[in-house]
C-alpha positions, -999 to 999 in steps of 0.1 A, spaced: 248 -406 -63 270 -409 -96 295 -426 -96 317 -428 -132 330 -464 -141 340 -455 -177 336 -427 -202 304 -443 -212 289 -458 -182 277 -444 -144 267 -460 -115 233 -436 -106 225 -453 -74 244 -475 -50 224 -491 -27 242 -510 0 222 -536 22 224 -570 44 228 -593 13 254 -615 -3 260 -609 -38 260 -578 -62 232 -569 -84 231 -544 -112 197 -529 -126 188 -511 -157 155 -490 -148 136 -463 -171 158 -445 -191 188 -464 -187 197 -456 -152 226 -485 -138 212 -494 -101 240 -513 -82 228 -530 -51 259 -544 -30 268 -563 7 272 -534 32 311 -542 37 323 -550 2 351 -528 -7 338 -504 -27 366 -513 -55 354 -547 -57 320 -533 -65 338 -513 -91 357 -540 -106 324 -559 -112 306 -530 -128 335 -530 -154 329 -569 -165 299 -565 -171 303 -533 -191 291 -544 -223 258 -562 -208 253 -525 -190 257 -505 -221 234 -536 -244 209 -531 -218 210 -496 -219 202 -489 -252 171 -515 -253 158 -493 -225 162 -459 -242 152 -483 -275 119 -487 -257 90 -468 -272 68 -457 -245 23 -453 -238 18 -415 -244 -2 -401 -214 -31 -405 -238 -29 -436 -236 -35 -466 -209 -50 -500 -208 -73 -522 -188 -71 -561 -193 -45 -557 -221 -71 -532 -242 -52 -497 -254 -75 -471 -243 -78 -435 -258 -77 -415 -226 -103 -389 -228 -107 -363 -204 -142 -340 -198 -146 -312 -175 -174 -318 -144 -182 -312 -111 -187 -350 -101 -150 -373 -103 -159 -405 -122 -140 -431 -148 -156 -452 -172 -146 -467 -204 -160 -483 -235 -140 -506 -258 -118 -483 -273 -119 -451 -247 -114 -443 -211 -135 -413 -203 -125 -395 -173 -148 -366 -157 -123 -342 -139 -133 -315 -111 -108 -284 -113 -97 -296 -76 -85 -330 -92 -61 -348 -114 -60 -373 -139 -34 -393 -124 -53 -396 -87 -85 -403 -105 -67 -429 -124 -47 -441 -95 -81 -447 -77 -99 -463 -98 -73 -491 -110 -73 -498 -72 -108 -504 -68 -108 -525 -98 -81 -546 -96 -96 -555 -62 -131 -561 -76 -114 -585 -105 -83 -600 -87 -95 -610 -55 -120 -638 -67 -93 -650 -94 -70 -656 -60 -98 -670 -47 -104 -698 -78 -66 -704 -76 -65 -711 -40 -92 -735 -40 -83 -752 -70 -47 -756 -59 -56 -763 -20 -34 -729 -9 -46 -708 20 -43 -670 18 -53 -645 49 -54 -608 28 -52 -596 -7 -44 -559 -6 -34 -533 -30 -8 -512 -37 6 -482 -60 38 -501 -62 55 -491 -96 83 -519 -95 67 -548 -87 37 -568 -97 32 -585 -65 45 -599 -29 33 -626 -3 49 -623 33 50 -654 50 18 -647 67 1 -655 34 -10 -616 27 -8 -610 -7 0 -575 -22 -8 -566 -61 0 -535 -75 -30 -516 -88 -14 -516 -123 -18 -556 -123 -55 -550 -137 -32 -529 -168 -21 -565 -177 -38 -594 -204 -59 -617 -185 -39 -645 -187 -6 -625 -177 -28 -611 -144 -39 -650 -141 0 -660 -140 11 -633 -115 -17 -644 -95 -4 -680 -93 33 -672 -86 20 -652 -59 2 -680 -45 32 -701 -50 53 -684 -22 31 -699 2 44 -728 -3 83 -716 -10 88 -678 2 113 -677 -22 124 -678 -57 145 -716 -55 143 -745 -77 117 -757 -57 98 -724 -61 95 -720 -95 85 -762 -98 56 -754 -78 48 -725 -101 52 -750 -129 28 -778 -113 4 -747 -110 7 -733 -146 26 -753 -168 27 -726 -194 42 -699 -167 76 -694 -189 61 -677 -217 39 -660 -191 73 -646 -172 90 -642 -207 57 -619 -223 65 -597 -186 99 -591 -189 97 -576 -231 67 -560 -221 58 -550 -185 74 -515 -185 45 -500 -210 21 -505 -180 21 -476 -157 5 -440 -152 
């Protein structure tokens, strides 16, 4: 869907769901994703957009600003690693401190070998760190799975089963150690309220600079 606001501006997805307010998203390349009430007129929605035209177009061009990881490049635990690709018969990743060397059957590719194996080890590193945390901080957790999720970093339903996205592992330590916690947090408030984020606070007082760090930096960290 495009939808043209101004000469400069376009609404590339409307997204129209059981909530209250209006949200507006800048995602990739600059793409304006508008999330609205399902029975809010749709030139209210408009009218919105438009005030908040030059925030859009600021937004935008940090976005297309943004200089992005060549596909030579990834990371593990906030390393840059030279990818480094060699022909076999046997699928396998490994890495060194400066290289990520990944053995490639004809039948496979890099980004399912890749996918893979930042699965299995963000598992193997972040499930005992959620352990620590919820046994220091007294918080009960029933799952930790993981996910290819390319949007978010993590979710806790209030069953207490935690999802982190296998790109989590991407992150510095102390970043993966933060998203941890404010996963844990929603245990005790399944939401994102005052009360939320002074749990999250009790539990890592440094968290700001943590959240801060994400939001200037998180979108280098994908396949």
């Amino acid at each position: 869907m495009f939808l043209p606001i101004t000469e400069e501006i376009t609404i590339d997805n409307l997204i129209r769901s059981n909530r209250r307010s209006v949200s507006l998203e800048i995602r990739g390349k600059g793409e304006l994703i508008v999330r609205a009430p399902l029975r809010l007129a749709h030139s209210s929605i408009l009218d919105i957009v438009r005030k908040k035209a030059e925030w859009i177009k600021e937004k935008q061009q940090q976005m297309k600003a943004r200089k992005l990881p060549s596909d030579n490049e990834k990371y593990f635990l906030g390393q840059k690693l030279n990818v480094i690709t060699i022909p076999g018969e046997k699928a396998s990743v490994s890495f060194d401190e400066n290289n990520l060397f990944i053995t490639m059957p004809q039948h496979r590719t890099v980004q399912a070998l890749l996918s893979r194996w930042y699965k299995a080890k963000t598992l193997e590193i972040v499930l005992p760190r959620t352990v620590h945390f919820a046994k220091e901080f007294g918080l009960g957790f029933t799952k930790v799975s993981i996910s290819t999720a390319s949007r978010r970093w993590g979710s806790c339903n209030k069953k207490g089963h935690i999802t982190f996205s296998f790109r989590l592992i991407m992150l510095p330590s102390d970043i993966v150690d933060y998203i941890i916690i404010h996963e844990l947090a929603h245990i005790v408030e399944l939401n994102h309220s005052s009360r939320f984020w002074a749990t999250v606070h009790k539990m890592m007082p440094e968290y700001e600079q943590h959240e801060k760090w994400l939001k200037h930096n998180g979108y280098k960290f994908s396949l």
